[in-house]
N, C-alpha and C positions, 0 to 999 in steps of 0.2 A: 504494500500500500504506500502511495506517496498523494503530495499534497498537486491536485488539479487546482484551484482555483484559492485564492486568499482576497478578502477585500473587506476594509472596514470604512465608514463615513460617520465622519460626528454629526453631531447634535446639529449645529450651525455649518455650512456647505464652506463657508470663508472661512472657519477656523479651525484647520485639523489638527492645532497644537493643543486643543482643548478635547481631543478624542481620549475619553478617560476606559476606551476596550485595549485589550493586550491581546496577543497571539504569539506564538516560540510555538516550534517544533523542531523533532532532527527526524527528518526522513531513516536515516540509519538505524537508531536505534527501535523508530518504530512510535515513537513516542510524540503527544498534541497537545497541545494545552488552550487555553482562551478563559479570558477572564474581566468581568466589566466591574470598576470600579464607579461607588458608590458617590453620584455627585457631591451629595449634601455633607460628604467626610473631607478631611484634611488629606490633599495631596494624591487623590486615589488613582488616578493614573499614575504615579510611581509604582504603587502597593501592587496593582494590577501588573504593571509591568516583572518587577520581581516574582510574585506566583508563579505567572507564567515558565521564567526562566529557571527558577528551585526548580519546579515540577519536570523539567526537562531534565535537569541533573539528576533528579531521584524524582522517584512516585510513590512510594508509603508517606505517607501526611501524617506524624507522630511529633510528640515535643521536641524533639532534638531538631527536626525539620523545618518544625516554625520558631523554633527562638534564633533557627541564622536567618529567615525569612526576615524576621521580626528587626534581625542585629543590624542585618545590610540594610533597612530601612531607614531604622536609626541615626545610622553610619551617615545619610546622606542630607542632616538638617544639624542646625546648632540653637538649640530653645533654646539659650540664653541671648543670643542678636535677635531675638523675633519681638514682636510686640505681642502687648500683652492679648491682646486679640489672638493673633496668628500662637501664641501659646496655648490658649485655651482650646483654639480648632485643635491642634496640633495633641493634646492631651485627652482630647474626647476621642481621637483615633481616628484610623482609617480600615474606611472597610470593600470588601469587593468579594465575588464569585469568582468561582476554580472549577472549569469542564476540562476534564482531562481524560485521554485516552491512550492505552498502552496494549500494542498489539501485539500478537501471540501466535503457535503454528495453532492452538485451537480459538481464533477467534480475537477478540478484543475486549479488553478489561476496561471499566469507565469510570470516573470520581466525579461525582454531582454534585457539589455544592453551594447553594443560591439559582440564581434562575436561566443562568446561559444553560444551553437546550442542546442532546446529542440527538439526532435523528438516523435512524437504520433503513436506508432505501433502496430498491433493487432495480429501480429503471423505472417501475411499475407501477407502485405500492410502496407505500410505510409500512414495515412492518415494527417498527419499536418505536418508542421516542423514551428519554430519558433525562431528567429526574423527574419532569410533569409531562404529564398525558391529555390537559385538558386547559384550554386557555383560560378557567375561570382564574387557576393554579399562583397564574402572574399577577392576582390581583391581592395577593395576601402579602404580608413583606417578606421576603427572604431570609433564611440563616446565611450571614455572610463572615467569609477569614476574615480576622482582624491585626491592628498591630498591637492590641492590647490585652497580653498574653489572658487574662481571666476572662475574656469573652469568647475564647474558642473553647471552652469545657466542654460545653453539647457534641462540639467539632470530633472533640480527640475520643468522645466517651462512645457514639453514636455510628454507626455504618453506612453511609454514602456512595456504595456503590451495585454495580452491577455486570454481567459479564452479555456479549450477542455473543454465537456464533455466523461466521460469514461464509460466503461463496463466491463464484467468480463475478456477479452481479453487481455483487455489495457496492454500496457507496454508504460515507458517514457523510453527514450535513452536520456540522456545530457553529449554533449562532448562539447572539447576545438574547437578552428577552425582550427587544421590542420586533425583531423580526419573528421571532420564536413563537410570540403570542400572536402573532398575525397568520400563521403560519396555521396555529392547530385551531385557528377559528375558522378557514374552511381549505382543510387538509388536500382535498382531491385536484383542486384547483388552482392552490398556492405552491400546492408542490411540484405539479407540474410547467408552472412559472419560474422555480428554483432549479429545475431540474435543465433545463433552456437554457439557464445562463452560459455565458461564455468569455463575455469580455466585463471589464470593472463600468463601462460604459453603461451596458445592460443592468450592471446592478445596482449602479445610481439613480439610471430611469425608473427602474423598479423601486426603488425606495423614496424618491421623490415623488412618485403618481401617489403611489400608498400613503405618504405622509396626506398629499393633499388632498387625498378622500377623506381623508381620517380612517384609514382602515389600519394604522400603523402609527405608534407613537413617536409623536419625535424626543429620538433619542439616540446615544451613538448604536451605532449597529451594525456589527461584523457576522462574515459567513466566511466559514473554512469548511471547503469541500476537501473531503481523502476519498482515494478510489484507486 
């Protein structure tokens, strides 16, 4: 399996410095990651971006895992030059989702955590979606990683994932949850519009009609096809 297609768009079309989704992958080892940081926290497209790349170095999600998550994060601010504002964002934490996928001679192993979406398609048919299965799913708030080691207890105590097996058909779809939840609100339809894509071209048109139906939230919103 390797990566066909990668593409992410923010929130705003003019500002893609403000796209707080991550994506890292190594083809070689097999291994994907995607992860959307939480606007309303401190920083979260960094947090987002590190996940991502831990995850690529290792994929068991354990304390020793996240406290170098947690360290390189750290590593890359100085609270004491901050204002007392930007200390306080910065003390309340940062937080984001981790879709991670580690593939195998039987199939592909998956880590679901918060609301970016794995999808299992065969040209045809959905045949999985993973961690939600139903668009209500993105209306509740999310369990998201954090930098603030005593908010991932649920994380480390808790099981998160899931195993497909695959065939030569397979493809994974992994998006953020604004395309995600567009997506399983009317599956037969959407998918086969996902399915089509080909160029970044295409998937800015698609997300820009969809924004301006309102059939799709504006928000950043990445798709990483494997196949």
């Amino acid at each position: 399996m390797r990566v066909l297609h990668r593409w992410t768009m923010g929130k705003q079309v003019g500002e893609p410095h403000l796209n707080e989704d991550a994506i890292a992958y190594s083809n070689v080892k097999g291994v994907y990651a995607v992860s959307d940081g939480a606007s309303e926290s401190f920083a979260s497209r960094r947090w987002a971006r590190i996940l991502v790349a831990r995850y690529v170095q290792r994929t068991v999600i354990d304390e020793a895992w996240l406290a170098h998550a947690i360290g390189v994060y750290h590593a890359d601010f100085d609270r004491a030059t901050m204002s007392w504002s930007a200390q306080a964002a910065f003390d309340r934490g940062s937080f984001a989702t981790l879709l991670g996928l580690r593939f195998g001679s039987n199939g592909v192993s998956i880590l679901g955590i918060g609301d970016s979406l794995a999808v299992l398609d065969d040209g045809a048919e959905i045949h999985a979606t993973f961690p939600y299965s139903e668009p209500e799913q993105f209306r509740a708030n999310p369990l998201l990683l954090s930098t603030i080691p005593d908010r991932n207890a649920a994380i480390l105590s808790g099981d998160f994932t899931t195993s497909w097996r695959l065939d030569g058909r397979s493809r994974l779809f992994c998006m953020t949850d604004a395309i995600g939840a567009w997506l399983l609100s009317d599956r037969p339809e959407r998918m086969a519009r996902l399915r089509a894509l080909q160029t970044r071209a295409e998937f800015v048109t698609l997300v820009e009609d969809a924004r301006a139906d309102g059939t799709m939230r504006r928000d950043d919103t990445s798709l990483l096809v494997i196949g």
